[in-house]
Structure formats: structure tokens, C-alpha cells
C-alpha positions in Angstrom: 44.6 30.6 -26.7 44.1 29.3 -23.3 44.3 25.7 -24.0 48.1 26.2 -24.2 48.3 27.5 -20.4 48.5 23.7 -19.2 51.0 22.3 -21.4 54.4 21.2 -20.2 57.4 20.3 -21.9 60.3 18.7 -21.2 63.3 17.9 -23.2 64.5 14.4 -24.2 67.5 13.3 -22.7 69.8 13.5 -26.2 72.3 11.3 -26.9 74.8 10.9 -29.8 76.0 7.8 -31.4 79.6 8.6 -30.6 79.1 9.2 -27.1 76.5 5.9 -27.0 79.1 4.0 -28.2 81.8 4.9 -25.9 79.6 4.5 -23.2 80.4 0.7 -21.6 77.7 -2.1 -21.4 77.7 -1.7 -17.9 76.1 1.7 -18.2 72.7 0.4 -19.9 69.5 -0.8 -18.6 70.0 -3.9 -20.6 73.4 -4.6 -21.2 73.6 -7.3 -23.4 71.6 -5.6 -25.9 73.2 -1.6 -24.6 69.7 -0.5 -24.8 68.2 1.9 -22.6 71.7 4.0 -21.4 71.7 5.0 -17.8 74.6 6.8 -17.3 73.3 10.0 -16.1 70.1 11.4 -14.4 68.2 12.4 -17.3 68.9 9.0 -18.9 67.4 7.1 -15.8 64.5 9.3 -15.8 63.8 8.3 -19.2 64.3 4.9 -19.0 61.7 5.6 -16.0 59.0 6.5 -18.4 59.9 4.1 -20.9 60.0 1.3 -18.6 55.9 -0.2 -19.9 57.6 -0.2 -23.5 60.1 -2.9 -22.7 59.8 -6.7 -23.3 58.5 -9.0 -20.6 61.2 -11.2 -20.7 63.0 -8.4 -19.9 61.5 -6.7 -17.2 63.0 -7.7 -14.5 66.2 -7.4 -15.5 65.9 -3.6 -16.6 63.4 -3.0 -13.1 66.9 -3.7 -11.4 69.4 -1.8 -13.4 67.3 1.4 -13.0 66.9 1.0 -9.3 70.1 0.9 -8.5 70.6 4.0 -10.8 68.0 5.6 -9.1 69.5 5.3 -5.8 73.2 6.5 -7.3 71.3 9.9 -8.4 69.0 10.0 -5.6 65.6 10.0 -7.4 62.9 9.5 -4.9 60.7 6.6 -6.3 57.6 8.6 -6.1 58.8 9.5 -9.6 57.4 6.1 -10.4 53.8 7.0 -11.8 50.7 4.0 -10.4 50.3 3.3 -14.1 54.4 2.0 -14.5 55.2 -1.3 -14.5 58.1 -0.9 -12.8 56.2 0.1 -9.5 55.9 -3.4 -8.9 59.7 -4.2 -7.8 60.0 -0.8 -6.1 
């Protein structure tokens, strides 16, 4: 089946409730609320692609907190696709 020759997977960065809640505020996207955990590269990454699903009101406030991740694991912004919100404060 050729159609199959252009798919590509990835894996979900996978996260337990025991370690989520051991993880401190500081180490979410929004902290208040410990949604979206940053607290390693795949987590950023995902909060990355997930950014569009996130609340307008709080936007701005996640757009920084993944930045500055970002920068701590070195991930270029070109990961940022033209269609992603969070382009804009890049």
C-alpha cells in the first residue's frame, strides 16, 4: 500500500499524574492553572504545537513561558510552523 510511504509518526510526550503533580507551578506554561508542563524538551515541543488550542486571554502569557523554554533546550524557532499563533511574539 503506497499511501503509507508518507506517513510519519511521532510519539506524544507522556506524562503520569504522579510525576505531573510533583512537578512545581513554575514548570508549566500556565502556572496558575499547571497546564501545559514544560519541564523537558518534548514537553515544550508539544506545548509548541498545541499553542492555537489555548485561550486568548491566555496567549500571551503561555507565548512567553515557552520561549524562554525554548531558549533553555535550544530549539531553533523555525520549529514554529507560519500557521502557529505563537509566531507572532517570536
Amino acid at each position: 500500500m503506497a499511501y503509507f510511504k508518507s506517513f510519519t509518526s511521532f510519539t506524544e510526550a507522556k506524562l503520569h499524574a504522579k510525576e505531573r503533580h510533583q512537578l512545581p507551578d513554575s514548570e508549566f506554561g500556565l502556572p496558575s492553572q499547571r497546564r501545559y508542563p514544560l519541564h523537558d524538551r518534548a514537553h515544550v515541543l508539544a506545548a509548541v504545537r498545541m499553542f492555537n488550542k489555548v485561550e486568548p486571554e491566555y496567549e500571551e502569557e503561555l507565548a512567553r513561558n515557552i520561549i524562554r523554554k525554548m531558549k533553555e533546550y535550544n530549539i531553533p524557532k523555525e520549529t514554529v510552523g507560519p500557521d502557529n499563533r505563537l509566531r507572532k511574539y517570536l
